[in-house]
N, C-alpha and C positions, 0 to 999 in steps of 0.2 A: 596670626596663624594662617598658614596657608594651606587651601584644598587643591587635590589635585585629581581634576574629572569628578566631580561631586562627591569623592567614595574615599580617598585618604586625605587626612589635614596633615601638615608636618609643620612643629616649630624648633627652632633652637634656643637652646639657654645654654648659654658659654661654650663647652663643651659638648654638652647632650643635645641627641636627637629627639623629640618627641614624635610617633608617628600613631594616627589615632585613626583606626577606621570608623567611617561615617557614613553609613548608611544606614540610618537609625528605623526608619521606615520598612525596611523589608530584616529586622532584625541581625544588620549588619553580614548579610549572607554572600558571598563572597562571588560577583558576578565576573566577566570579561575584564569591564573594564578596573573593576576593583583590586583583581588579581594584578593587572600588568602594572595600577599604579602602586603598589607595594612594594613589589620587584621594584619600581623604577625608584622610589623612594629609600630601598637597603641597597641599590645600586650605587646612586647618589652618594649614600653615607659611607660606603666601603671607598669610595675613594676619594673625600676630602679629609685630608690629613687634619684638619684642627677638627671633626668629631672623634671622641675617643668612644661612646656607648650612645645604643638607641636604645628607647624603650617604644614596645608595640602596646597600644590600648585602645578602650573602644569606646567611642559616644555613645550616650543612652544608658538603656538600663541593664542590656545584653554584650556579651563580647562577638558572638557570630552563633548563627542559626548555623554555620558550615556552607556546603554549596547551592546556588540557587539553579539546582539541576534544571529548570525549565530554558532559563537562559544560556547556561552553556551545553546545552545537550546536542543542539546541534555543530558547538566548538571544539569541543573535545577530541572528535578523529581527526580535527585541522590542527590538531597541538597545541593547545591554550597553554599547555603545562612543560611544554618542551621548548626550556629557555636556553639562549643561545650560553656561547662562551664566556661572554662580553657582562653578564645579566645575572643580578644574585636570586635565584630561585628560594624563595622566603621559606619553602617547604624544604629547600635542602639536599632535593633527591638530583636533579641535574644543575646543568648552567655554572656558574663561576664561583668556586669554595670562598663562604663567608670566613672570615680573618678578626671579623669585628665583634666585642659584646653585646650580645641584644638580650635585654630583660623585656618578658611579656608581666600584662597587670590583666588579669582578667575577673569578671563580674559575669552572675547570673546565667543565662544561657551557654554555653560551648561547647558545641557539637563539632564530629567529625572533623572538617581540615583546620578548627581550632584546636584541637587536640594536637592534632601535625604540627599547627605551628607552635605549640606550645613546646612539645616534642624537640624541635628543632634549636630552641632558644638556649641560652645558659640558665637562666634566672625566671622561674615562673613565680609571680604572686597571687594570691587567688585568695577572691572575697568567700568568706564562707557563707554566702548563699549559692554558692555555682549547683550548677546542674550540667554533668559531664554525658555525654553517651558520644560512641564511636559504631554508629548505626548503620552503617553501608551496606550491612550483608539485607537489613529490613527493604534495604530498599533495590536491591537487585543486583548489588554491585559490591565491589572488596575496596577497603582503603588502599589509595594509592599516595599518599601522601608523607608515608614512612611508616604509619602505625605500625603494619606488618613487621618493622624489624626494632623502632626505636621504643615504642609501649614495650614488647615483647624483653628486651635492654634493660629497659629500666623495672618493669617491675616482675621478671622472672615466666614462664612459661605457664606454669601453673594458677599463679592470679592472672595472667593477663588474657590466657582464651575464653574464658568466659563471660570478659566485655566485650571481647572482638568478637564471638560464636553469635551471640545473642543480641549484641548492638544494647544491651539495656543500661538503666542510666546508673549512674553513681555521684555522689557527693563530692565535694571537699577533701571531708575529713576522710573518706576512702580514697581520693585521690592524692594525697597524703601519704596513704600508709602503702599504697603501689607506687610512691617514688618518681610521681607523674611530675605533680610539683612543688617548689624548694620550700613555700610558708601557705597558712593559712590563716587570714587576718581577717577584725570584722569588719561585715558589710561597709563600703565606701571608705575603705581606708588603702585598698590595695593599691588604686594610683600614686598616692604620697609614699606608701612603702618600696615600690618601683622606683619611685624617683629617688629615692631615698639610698638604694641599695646601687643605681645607676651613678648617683653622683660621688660614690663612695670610690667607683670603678675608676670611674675619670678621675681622680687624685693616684693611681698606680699609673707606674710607666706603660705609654703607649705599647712600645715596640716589644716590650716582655710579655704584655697581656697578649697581646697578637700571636707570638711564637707561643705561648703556654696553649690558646685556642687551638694555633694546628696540631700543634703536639699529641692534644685529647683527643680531637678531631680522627688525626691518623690511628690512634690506640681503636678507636669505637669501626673503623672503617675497613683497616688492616690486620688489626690486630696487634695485642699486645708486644709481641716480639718484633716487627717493622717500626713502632712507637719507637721502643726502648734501644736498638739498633741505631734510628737516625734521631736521635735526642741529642748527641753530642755537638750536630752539627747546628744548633740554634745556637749556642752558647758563643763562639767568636765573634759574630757580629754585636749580639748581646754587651759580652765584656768589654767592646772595646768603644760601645756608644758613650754619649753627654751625658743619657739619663745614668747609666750604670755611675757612671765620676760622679754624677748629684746624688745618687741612692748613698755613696760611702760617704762626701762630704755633707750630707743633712745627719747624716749617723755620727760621726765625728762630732759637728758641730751642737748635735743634740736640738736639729731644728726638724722641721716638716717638708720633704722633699717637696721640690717645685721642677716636674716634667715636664719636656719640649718634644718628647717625641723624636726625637735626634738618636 
């Protein structure tokens, strides 16, 4: 396993990414340098064609305290968070549109820009001891990190101003029933369940899963009618790949497709 800047590990197994933030010390709070190796680590992955899914998780016993405002306070009006074009912004809001799956596993603490990055993910797992809050207004400030639009998304207007108003904390099992995130599993098992649901991802066709991503992506971003308008146009490339010819001839033959991403 490799660390990068003392703050992300990254391994791979076959296929998967593993990306594990490590900063266990300051409750994995998410500083300068932490932040850019993130980004540089789903950058990484967005564009080596043999990973098919990452998953994000976190050393220790916490996923993220959120930001560690002492540190980046004086970074913030220099743009910590204004990622180029070239650069996958792990929160989603600028920089270069992820294309890739990433499952988050999260444990214990998750505060604020965990929430965003949860937000951001296809696949959340979460230990049922999490302790959730999206605090920012406590502390002088508004999420910038998507809460605003992606909470609001997902779990409707009415339950979700009341975590964003108040910053106060919530559960699991309420983080569950506002559609925050996909499972709730016991304590210490959400890593193996992420891997689990990751490795699942990586046996489907690369190049479909990718188009299905922008697909959703476009629906949540443009809206439903620009989705459904340019939906046609993934399918030729689609039809006329390797994988598509192995998705018919495993079906035929009554075997288990084997994808190249082709």
């Amino acid at each position: 396993m490799n660390k990068v800047n003392g703050s992300v590990s990254r391994e791979v197994q076959d296929h998967l990414l593993l990306i594990g933030l490590d900063r266990v010390s300051k409750r994995n709070a998410f500083d300068s340098h932490m932040i850019l190796a993130l980004s540089q680590a789903l950058t990484d992955y967005e564009a080596d064609p043999a990973l098919r899914c990452a998953v994000i998780f976190a050393h220790g016993e916490h996923f993220t305290a959120g930001l560690d405002l002492l540190e980046l306070q004086d970074k913030l009006p220099q743009g910590i968070f204004n990622f180029s074009a070239d650069q996958i912004d792990p929160w989603g809001v600028s920089g270069k549109p992820r294309t890739k799956p990433v499952v988050v596993a999260v444990q214990g603490t998750c505060f604020t820009a965990g929430i965003e990055l949860m937000l951001n993910a296809d696949v959340v797992i979460a230990s049922e001891d999490c302790k959730f809050a999206q605090m920012e207004v406590q502390r002088g400030i508004m999420p910038f990190g998507g809460a605003t639009v992606r909470f609001i998304q997902a779990a409707g207007w009415q339950k979700a101003m009341p975590y964003l108003l108040t910053g106060k904390s919530f559960t699991s099992a309420t983080a569950l029933d506002l559609n925050l995130i996909s499972e709730s599993v016991i304590r210490g098992k959400q890593f193996t369940r992420a891997v689990e649901i990751a490795q699942e991802i990586c046996k489907s066709a690369p190049l479909a899963v990718q188009a299905l991503i922008q697909s959703a992506q476009e629906a949540n971003l443009k809206g439903s009618a620009q989705a459904l308008q340019n939906l046609a146009s993934y399918l030729p490339a689609l039809f006329q790949s390797e994988d598509a010819h192995e998705g018919v001839m495993a079906m035929v033959e009554k075997r288990k497709p084997v994808f190249k991403g082709k």
